[in-house]
C-alpha positions in Angstrom: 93.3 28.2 82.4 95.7 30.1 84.7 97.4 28.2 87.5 100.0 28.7 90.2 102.0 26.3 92.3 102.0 26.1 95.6 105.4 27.9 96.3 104.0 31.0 94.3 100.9 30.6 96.8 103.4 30.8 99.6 104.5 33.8 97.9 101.8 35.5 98.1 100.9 34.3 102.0 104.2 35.1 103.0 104.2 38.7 101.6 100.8 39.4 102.6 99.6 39.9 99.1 95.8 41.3 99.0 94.7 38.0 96.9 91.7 36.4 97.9 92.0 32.2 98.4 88.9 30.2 97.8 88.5 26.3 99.1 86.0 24.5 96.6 86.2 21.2 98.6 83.0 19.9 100.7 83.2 21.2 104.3 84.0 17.8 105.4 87.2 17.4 104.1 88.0 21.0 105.3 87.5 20.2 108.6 90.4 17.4 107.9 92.8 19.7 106.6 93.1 23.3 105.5 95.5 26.3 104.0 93.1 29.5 105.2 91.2 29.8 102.6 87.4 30.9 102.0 85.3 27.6 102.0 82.2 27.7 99.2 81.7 24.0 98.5 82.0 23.5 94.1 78.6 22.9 94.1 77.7 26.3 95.6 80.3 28.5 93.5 77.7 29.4 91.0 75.4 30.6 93.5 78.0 32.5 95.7 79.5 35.1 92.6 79.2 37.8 94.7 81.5 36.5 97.2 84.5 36.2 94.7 86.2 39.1 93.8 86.6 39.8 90.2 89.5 43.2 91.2 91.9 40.9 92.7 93.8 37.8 92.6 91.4 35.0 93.3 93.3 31.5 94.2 90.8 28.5 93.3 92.4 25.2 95.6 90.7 21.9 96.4 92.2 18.4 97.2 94.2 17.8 94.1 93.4 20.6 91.0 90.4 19.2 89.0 87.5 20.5 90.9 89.2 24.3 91.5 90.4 23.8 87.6 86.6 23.1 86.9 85.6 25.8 88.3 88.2 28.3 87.3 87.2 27.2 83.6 83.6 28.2 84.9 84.5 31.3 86.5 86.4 32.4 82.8 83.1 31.8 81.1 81.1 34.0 83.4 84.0 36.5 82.6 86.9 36.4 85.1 89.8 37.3 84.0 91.5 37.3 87.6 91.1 33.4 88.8 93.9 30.9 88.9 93.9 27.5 89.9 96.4 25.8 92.6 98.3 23.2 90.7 98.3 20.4 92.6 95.6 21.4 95.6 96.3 21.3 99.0 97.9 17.7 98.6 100.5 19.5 97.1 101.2 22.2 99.8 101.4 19.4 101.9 104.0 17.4 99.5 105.8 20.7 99.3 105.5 23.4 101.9 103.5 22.0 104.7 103.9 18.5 105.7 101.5 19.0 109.0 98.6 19.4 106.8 96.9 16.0 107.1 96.7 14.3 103.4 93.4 12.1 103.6 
């Protein structure tokens, strides 16, 4: 499994990289705290294939890594070759880049 940290994520926000950022955590926790990405629950990624892109660079964050990493390793099998998973989630980005983004 590909991943990236969160200062190569900031990378890419900061130079307005076409990537596309996807947020696997439940919609309650995104109301608590988010980076901009694309919210499709883990649970729903399966059923949502068309919404990911399989041209560009497809980000994969949730609270911590193991759900994204899930479903990046489910995204490979389906035959992604483009999906990377943020090391660390978005507790990280707020350990490291962000410290306003609530940590819950």
């Amino acid at each position: 499994m590909k991943e990236i940290t969160v200062a190569e994520l900031k990378q890419l926000k900061d130079t307005n990289a076409d990537f596309q950022l996807i947020d696997v955590r439940e919609p309650h926790e995104f109301e608590i705290a988010e980076i901009g990405g694309e919210l499709i629950p883990m649970g729903e990624v399966m059923d949502n294939l068309d919404k990911i892109s399989k041209t560009k660079q497809v980000v994969v964050h949730c609270k911590m890594g193991g759900r994204s990493g899930a479903i990046v390793s489910n995204l490979e099998s389906q035959g992604y070759t483009n999906v990377y998973n943020l090391k660390g989630g978005i507790n990280a980005w707020s350990n490291e880049i962000d410290p306003s983004i609530p940590k819950y």
